[in-house]
N, C-alpha and C positions, 0 to 999 in steps of 0.2 A: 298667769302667763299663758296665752295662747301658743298652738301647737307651731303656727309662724315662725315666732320669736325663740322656740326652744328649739327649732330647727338651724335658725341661723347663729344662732350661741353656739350650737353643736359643731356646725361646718368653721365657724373664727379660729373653734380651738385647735379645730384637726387640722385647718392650714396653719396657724402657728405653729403646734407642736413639730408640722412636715418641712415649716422653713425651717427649724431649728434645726432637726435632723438631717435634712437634706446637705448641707457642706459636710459634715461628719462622715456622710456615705460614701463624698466625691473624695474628699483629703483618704480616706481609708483602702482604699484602690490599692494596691501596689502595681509598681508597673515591674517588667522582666527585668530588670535591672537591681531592682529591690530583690525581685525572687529568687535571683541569682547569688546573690551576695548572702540572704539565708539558708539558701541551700549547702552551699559551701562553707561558712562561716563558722569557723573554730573544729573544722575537719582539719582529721590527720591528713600532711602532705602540701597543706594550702596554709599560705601567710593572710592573713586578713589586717589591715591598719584600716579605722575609724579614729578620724577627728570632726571632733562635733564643733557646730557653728561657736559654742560658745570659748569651748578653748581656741579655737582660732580669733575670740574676740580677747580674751585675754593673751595670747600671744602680740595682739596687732598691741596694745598698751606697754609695752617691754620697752623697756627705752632702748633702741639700739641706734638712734640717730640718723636712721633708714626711713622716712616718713613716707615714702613711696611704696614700700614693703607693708607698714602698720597701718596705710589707707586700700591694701590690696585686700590683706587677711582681713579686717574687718568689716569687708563685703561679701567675702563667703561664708556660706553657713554651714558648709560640711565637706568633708573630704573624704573618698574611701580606697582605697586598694584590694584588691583581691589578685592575688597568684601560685601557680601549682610548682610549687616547690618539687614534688617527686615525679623524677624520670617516668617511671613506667605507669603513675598516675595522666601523668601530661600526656601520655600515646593516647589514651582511652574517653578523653576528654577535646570537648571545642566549643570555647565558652561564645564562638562567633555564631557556631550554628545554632545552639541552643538559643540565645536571642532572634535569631532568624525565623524557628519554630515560633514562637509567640509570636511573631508578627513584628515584632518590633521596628524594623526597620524600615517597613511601611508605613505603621498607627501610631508615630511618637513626637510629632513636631522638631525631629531634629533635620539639621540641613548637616553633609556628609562636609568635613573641610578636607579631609585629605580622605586617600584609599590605596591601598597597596595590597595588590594580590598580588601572590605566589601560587605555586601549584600544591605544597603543604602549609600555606599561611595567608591569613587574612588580617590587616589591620587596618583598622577605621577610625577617625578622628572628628568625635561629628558635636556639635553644639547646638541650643537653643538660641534664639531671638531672642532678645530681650526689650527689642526696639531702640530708639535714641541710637543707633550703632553700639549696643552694648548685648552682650550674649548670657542668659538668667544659667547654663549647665553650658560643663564642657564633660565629654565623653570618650575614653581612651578602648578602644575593644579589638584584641588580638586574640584569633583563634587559632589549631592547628597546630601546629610545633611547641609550640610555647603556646601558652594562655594567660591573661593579664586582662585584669578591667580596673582603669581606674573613672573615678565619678569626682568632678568637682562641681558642686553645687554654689549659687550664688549668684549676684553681681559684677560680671566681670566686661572693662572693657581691654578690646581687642589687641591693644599696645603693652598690654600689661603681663599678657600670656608668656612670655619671654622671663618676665621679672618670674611668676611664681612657679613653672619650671627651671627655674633657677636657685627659688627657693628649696623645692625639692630635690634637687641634686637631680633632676633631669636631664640627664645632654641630649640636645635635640639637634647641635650640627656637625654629628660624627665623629667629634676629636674627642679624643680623650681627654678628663680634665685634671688630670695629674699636673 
């Protein structure tokens, strides 16, 4: 085998081995959103809830005669909550700024749907494109007084945001739901 030939065997392999590795590199990123949630996550004073895509796929199978609900959940793949349960943890703490530092809210493909500032509170309501009029993440981030991130990950379309705030015992139009 001439020196040619054992050059270009050399470079096939090294670009295969780099396509293989190369999504491995891209998926393994975390963005501030993940970094947030391991920073916090299973700290005294913080409530953490993780539902993973797949129990939300066995929840969507539950016969509850809600087919609207079990064709919802088994379009997302994960749900997360993070919130600072202790007072004088929550002074000292802004989980809005701290996303803000990373950049986040410039380098993340999300569009803002709602915003509400206060002069000690910031809350942001922002999601992904998904295309088709369908949103891939919706995004809950409150800084400031209270602190709260919630992350639903998935397929989600835009009529349906109502139904699974509703699932979660969310109220979104002020009343009480006693």
């Amino acid at each position: 085998m001439n020196c040619k030939h054992l050059k270009e065997n050399i470079m096939k392999k090294l670009v295969l081995i780099m396509a293989m590795w190369l999504p491995l590199a891209v998926f393994a990123q975390k963005t501030a959103v993940d970094k947030l949630f391991e920073k916090y996550a299973n700290q005294k004073g913080f409530t953490t809830v993780n539902i993973s895509g797949k129990m939300l796929g066995f929840a969507s199978q539950i016969e509850t005669g809600d087919k609207a609900t079990s064709d919802i959940l088994s379009g997302l793949s994960g749900i997360r909550v993070l919130t600072v349960e202790d007072d004088a943890l929550n002074k000292t703490l802004n989980f809005y700024e701290e996303l803000e530092k990373e950049g986040f809210f410039k380098n993340n493909g999300y569009e803002v749907l709602m915003e509400v500032t206060e002069p000690d509170e910031v809350v942001r309501f922002l999601a992904k494109d998904a295309g088709n009029g369908k949103i891939s993440d919706l995004l809950l981030v409150v800084g400031g007084d209270d602190n709260a991130l919630i992350s639903i990950s998935g397929i989600i379309d835009p009529k349906d945001i109502s139904k699974i705030t509703g699932a979660l015992d969310i109220n979104t139009d002020g009343k009480n739901k006693n």
